[in-house]
PDB file with one MODEL, atoms N, CA, C and O in Angstrom:
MODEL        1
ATOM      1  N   UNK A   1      77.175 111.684  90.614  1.00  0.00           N
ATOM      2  CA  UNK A   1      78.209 110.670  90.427  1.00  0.00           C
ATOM      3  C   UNK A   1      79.188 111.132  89.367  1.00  0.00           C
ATOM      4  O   UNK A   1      80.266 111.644  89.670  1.00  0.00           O
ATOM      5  N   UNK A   2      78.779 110.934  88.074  1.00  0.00           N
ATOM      6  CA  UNK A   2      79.577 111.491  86.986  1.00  0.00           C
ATOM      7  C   UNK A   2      79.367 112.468  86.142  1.00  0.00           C
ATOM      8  O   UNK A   2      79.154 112.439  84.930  1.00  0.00           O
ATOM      9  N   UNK A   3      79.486 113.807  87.286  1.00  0.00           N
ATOM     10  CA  UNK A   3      79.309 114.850  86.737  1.00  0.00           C
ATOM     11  C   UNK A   3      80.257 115.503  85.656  1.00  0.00           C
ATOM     12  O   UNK A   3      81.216 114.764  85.436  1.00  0.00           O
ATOM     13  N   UNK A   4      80.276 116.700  84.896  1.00  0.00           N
ATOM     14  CA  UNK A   4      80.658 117.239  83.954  1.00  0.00           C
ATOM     15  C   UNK A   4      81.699 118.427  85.335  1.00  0.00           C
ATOM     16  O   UNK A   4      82.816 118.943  85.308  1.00  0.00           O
ATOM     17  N   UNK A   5      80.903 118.412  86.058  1.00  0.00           N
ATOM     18  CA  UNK A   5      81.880 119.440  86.781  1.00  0.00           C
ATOM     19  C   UNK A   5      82.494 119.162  87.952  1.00  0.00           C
ATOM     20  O   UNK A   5      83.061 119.966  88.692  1.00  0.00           O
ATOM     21  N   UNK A   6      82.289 117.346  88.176  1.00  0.00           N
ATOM     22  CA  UNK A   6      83.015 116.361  89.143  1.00  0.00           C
ATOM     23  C   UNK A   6      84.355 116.007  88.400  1.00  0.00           C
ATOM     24  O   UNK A   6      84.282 115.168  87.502  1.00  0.00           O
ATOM     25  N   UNK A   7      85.305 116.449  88.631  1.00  0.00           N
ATOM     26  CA  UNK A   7      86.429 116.191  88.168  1.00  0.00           C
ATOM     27  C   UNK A   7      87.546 115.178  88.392  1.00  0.00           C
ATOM     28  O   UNK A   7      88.364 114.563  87.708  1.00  0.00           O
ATOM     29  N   UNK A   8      87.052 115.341  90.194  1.00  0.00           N
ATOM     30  CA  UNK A   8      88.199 114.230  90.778  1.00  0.00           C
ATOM     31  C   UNK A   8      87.497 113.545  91.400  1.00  0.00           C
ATOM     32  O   UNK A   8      86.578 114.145  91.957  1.00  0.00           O
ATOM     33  N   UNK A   9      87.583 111.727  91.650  1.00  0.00           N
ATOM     34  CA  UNK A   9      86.556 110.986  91.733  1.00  0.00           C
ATOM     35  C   UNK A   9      86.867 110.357  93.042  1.00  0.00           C
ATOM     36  O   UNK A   9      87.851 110.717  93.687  1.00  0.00           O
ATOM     37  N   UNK A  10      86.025 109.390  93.472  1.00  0.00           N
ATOM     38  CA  UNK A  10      86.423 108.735  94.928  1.00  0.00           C
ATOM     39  C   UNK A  10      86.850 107.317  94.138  1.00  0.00           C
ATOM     40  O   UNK A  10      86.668 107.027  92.955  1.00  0.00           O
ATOM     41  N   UNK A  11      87.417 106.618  95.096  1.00  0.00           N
ATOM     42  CA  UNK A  11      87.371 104.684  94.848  1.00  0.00           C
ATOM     43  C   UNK A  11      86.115 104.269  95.014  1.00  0.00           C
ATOM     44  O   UNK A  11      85.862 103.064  95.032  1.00  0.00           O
ATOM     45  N   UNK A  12      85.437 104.937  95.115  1.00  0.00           N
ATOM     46  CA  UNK A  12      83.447 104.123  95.231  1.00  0.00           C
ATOM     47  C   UNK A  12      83.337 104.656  93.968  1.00  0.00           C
ATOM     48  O   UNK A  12      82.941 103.754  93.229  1.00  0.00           O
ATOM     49  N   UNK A  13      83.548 106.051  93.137  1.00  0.00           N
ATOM     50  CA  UNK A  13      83.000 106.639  92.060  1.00  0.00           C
ATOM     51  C   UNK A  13      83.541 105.267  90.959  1.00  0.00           C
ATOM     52  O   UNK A  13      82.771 104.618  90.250  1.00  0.00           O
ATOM     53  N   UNK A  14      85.067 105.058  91.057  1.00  0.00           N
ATOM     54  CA  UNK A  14      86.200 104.344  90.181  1.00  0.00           C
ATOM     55  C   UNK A  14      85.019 103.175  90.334  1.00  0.00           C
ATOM     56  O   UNK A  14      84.291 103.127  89.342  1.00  0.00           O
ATOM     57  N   UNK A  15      84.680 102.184  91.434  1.00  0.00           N
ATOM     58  CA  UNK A  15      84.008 101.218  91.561  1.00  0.00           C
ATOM     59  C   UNK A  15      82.891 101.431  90.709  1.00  0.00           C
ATOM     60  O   UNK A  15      82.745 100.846  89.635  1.00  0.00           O
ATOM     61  N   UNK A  16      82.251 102.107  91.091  1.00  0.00           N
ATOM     62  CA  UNK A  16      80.752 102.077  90.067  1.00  0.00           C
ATOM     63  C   UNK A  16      80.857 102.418  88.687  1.00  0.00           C
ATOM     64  O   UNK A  16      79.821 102.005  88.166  1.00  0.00           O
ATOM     65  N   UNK A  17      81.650 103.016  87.741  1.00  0.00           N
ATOM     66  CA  UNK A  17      81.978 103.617  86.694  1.00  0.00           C
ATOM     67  C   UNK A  17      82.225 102.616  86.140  1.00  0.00           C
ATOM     68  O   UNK A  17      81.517 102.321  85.177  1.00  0.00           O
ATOM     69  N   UNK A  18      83.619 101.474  86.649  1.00  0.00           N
ATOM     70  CA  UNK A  18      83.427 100.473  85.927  1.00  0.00           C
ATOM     71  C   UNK A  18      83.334  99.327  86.001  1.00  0.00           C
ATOM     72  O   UNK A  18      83.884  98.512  85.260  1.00  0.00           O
ATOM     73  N   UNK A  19      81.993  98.911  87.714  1.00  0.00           N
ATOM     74  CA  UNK A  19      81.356  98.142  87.268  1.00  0.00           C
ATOM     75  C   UNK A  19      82.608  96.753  88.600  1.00  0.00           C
ATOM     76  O   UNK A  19      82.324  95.557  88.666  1.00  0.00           O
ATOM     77  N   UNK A  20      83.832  97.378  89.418  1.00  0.00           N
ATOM     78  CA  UNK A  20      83.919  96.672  89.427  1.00  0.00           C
ATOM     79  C   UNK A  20      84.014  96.626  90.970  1.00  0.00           C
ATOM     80  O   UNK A  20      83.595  97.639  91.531  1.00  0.00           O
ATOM     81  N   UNK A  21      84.745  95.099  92.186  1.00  0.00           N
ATOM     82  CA  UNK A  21      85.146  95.291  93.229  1.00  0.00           C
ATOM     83  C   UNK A  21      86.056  96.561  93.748  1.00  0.00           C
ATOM     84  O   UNK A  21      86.795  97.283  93.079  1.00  0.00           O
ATOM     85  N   UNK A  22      85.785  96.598  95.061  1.00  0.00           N
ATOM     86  CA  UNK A  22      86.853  97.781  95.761  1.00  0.00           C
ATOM     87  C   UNK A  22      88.257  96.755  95.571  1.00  0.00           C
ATOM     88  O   UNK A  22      89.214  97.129  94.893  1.00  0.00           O
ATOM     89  N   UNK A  23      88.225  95.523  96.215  1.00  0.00           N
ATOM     90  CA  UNK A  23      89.497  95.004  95.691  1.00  0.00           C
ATOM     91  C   UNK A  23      90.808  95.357  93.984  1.00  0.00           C
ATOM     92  O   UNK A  23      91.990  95.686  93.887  1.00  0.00           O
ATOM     93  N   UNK A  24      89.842  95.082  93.115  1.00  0.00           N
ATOM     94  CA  UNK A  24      90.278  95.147  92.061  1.00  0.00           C
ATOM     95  C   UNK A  24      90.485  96.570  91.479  1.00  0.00           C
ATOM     96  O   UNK A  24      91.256  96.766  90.538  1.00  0.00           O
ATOM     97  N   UNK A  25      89.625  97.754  92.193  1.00  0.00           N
ATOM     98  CA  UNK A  25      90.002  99.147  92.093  1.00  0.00           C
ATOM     99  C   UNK A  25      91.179  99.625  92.624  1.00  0.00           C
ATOM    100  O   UNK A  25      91.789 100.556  92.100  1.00  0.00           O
ATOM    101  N   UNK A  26      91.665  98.882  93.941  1.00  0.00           N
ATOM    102  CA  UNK A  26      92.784  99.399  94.416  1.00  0.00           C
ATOM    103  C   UNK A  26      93.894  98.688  93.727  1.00  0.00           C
ATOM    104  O   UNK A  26      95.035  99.137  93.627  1.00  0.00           O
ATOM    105  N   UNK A  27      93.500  97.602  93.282  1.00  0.00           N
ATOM    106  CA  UNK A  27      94.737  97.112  92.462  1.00  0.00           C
ATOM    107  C   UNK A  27      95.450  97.792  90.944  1.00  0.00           C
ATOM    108  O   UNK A  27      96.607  97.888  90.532  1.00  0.00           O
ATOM    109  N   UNK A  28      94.029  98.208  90.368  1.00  0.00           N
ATOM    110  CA  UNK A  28      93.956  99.543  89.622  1.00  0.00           C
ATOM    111  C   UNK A  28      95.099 100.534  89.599  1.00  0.00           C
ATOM    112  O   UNK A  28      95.989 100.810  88.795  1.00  0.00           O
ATOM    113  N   UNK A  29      94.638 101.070  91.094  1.00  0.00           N
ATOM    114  CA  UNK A  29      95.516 102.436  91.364  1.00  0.00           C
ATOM    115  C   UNK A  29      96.889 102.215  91.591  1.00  0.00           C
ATOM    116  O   UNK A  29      97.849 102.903  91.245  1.00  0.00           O
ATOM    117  N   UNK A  30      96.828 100.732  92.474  1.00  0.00           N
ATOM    118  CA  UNK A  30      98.417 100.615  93.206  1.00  0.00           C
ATOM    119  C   UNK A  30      99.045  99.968  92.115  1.00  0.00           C
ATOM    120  O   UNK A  30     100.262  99.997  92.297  1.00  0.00           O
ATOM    121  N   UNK A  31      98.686  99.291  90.863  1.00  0.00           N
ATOM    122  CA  UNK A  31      99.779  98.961  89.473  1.00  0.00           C
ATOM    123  C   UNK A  31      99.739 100.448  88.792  1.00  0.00           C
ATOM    124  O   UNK A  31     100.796 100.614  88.183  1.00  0.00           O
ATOM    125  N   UNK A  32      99.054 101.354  88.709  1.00  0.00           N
ATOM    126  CA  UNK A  32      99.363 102.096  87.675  1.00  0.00           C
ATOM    127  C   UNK A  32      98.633 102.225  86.646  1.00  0.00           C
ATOM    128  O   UNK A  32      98.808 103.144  85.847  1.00  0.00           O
ATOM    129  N   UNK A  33      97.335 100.960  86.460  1.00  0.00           N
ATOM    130  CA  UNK A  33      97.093 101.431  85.251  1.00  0.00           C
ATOM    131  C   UNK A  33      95.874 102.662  85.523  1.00  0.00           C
ATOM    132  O   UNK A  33      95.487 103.288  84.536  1.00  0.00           O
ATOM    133  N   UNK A  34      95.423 102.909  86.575  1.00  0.00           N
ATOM    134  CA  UNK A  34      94.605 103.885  86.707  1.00  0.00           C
ATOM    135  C   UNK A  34      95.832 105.206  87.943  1.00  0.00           C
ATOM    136  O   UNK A  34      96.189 105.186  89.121  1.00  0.00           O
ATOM    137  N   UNK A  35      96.094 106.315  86.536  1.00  0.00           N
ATOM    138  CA  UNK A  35      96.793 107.443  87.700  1.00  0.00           C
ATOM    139  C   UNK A  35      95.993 108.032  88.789  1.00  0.00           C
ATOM    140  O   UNK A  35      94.942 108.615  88.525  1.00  0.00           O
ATOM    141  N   UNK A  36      96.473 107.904  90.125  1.00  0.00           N
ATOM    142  CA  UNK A  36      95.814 108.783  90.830  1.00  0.00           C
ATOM    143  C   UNK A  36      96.330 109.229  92.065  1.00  0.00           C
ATOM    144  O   UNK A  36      97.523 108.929  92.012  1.00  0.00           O
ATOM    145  N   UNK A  37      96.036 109.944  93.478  1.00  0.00           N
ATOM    146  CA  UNK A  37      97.154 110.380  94.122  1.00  0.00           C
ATOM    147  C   UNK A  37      96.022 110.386  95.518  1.00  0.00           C
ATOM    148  O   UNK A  37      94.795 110.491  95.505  1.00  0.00           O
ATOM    149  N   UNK A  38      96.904 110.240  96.599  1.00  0.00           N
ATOM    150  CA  UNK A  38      96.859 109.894  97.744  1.00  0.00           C
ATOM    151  C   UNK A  38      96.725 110.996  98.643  1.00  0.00           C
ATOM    152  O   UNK A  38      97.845 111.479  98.811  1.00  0.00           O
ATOM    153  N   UNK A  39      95.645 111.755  99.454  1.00  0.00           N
ATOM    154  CA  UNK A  39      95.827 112.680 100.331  1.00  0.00           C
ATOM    155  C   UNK A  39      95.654 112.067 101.120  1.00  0.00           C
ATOM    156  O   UNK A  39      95.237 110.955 100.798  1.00  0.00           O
ATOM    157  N   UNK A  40      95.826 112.314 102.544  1.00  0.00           N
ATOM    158  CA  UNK A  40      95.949 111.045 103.540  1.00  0.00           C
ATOM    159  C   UNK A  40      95.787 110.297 103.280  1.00  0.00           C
ATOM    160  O   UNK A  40      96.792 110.059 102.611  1.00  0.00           O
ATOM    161  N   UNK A  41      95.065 109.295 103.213  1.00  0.00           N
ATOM    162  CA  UNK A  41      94.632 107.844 102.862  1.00  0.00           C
ATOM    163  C   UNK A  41      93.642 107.717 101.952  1.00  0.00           C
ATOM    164  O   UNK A  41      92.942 106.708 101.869  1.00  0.00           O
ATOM    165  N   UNK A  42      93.552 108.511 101.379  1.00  0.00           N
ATOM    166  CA  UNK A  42      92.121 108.183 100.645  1.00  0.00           C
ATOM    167  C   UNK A  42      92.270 109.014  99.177  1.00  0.00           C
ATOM    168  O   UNK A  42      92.365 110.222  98.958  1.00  0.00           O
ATOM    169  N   UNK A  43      92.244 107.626  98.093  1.00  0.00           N
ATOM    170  CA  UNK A  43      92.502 108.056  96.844  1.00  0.00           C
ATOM    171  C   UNK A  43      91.458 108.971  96.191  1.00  0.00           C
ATOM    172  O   UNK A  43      90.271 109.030  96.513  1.00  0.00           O
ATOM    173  N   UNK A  44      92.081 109.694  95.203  1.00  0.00           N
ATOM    174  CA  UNK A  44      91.535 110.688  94.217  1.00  0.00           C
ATOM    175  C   UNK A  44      91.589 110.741  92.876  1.00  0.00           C
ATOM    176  O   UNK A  44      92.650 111.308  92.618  1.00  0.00           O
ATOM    177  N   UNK A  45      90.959 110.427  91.746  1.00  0.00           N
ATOM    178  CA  UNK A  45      91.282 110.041  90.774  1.00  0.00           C
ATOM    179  C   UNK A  45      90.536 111.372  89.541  1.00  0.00           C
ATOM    180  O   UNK A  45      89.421 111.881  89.434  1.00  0.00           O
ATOM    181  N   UNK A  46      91.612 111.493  88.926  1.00  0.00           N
ATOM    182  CA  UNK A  46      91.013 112.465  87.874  1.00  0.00           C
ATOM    183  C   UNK A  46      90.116 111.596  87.028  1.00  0.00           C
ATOM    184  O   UNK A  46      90.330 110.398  86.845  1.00  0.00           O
ATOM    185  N   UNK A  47      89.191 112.207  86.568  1.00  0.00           N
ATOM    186  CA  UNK A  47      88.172 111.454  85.733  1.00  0.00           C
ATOM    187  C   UNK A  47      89.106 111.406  84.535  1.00  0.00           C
ATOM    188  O   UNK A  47      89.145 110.270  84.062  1.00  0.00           O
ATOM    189  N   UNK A  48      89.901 112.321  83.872  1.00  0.00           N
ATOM    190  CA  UNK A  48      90.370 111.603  82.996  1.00  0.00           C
ATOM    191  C   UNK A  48      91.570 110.597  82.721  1.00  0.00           C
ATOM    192  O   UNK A  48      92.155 110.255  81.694  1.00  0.00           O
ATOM    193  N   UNK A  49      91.691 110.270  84.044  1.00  0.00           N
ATOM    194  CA  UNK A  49      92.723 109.200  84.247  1.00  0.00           C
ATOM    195  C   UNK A  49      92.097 107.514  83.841  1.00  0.00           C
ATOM    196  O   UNK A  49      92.723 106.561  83.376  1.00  0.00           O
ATOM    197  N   UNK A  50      90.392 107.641  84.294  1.00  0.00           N
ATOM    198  CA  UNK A  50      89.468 107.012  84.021  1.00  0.00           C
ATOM    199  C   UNK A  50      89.351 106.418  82.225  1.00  0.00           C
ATOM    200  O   UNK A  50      89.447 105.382  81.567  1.00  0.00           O
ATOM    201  N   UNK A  51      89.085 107.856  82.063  1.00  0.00           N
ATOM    202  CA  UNK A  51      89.049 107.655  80.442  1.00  0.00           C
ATOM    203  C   UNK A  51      89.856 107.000  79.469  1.00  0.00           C
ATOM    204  O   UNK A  51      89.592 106.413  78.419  1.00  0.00           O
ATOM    205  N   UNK A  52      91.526 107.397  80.450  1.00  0.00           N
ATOM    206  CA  UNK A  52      92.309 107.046  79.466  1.00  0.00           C
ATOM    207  C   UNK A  52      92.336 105.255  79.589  1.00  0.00           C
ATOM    208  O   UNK A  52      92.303 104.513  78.607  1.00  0.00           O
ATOM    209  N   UNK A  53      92.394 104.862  80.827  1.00  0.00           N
ATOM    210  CA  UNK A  53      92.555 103.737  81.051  1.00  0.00           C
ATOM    211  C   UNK A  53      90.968 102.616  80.140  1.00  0.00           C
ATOM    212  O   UNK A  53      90.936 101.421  79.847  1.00  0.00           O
ATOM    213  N   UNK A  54      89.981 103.644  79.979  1.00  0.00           N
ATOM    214  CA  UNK A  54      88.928 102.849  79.022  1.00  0.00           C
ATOM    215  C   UNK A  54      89.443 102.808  77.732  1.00  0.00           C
ATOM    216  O   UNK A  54      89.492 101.771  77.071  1.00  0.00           O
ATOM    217  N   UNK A  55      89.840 103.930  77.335  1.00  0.00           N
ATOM    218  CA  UNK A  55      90.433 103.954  75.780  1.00  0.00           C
ATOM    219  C   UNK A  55      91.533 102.891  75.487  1.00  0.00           C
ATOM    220  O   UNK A  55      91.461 102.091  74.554  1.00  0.00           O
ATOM    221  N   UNK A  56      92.725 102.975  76.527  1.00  0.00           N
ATOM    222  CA  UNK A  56      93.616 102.057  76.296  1.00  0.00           C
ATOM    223  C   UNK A  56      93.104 100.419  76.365  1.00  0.00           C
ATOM    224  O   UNK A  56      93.210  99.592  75.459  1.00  0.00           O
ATOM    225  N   UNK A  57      92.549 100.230  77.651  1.00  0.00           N
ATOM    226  CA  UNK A  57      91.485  98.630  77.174  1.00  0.00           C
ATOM    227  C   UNK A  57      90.950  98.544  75.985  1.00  0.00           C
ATOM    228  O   UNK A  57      90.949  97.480  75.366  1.00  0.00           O
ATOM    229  N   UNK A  58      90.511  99.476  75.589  1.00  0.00           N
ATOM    230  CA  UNK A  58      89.870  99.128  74.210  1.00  0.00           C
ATOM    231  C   UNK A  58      90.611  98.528  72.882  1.00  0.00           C
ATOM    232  O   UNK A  58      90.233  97.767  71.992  1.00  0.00           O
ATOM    233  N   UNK A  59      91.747  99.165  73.130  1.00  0.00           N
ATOM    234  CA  UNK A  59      92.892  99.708  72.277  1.00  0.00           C
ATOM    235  C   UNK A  59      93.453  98.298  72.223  1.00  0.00           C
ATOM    236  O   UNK A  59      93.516  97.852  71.077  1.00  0.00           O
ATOM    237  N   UNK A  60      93.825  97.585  73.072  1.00  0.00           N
ATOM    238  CA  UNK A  60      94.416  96.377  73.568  1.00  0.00           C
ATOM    239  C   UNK A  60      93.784  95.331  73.433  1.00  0.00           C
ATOM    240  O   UNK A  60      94.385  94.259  73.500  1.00  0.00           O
ATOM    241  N   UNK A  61      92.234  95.385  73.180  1.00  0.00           N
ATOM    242  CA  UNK A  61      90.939  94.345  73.241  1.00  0.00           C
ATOM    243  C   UNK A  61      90.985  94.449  71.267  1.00  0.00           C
ATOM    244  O   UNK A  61      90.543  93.618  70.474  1.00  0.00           O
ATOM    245  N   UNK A  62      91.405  95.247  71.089  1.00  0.00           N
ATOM    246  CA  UNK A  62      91.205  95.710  69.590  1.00  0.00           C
ATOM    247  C   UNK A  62      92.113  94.965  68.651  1.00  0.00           C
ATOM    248  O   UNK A  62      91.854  94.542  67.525  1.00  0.00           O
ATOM    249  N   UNK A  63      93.651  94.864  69.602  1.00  0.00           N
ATOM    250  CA  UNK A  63      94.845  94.587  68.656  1.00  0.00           C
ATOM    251  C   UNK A  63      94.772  92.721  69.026  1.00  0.00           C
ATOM    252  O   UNK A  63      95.251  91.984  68.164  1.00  0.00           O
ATOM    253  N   UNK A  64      94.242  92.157  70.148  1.00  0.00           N
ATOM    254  CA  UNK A  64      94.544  91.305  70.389  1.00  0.00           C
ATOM    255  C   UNK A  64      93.234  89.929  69.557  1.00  0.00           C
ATOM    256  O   UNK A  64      93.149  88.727  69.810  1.00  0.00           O
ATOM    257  N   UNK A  65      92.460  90.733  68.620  1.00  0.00           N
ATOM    258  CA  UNK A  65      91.572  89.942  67.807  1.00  0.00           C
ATOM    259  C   UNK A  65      91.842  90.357  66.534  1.00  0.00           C
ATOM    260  O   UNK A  65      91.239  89.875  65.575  1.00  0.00           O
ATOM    261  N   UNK A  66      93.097  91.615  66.360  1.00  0.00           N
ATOM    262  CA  UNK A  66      93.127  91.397  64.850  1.00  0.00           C
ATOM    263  C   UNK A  66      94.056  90.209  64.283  1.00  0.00           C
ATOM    264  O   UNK A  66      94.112  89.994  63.072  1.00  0.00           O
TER     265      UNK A  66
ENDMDL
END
């Protein structure tokens, strides 16, 4: 699943990583806040597109209780 040498992920990987619907994953990809790119039909997501989008939640969860 989340390998060190899995780089580019599926929308099932995005789903399980964090936990959420396929609905709300594609909504993910198609606003932007998760980058990722389209070969025929079927998304691909760099794992660290993943990351960034955890860091930035955090980031945002952080400022909005100080």
């Amino acid at each position: 699943m989340y390998d060190i040498e899995n780089e580019i992920l599926t929308v099932e990987d995005l789903m399980e990583i964090l936990y959420v619907g396929r609905n709300y994953a594609y909504k993910l990809l198609n606003s932007g806040s998760i980058k990722g790119f389209k070969i025929g039909r079927t998304w691909r997501i760099p794992k660290s597109s993943i990351e960034e989008f955890i860091i930035n939640s955090c980031k945002s969860l952080n400022k909005q209780y100080k």
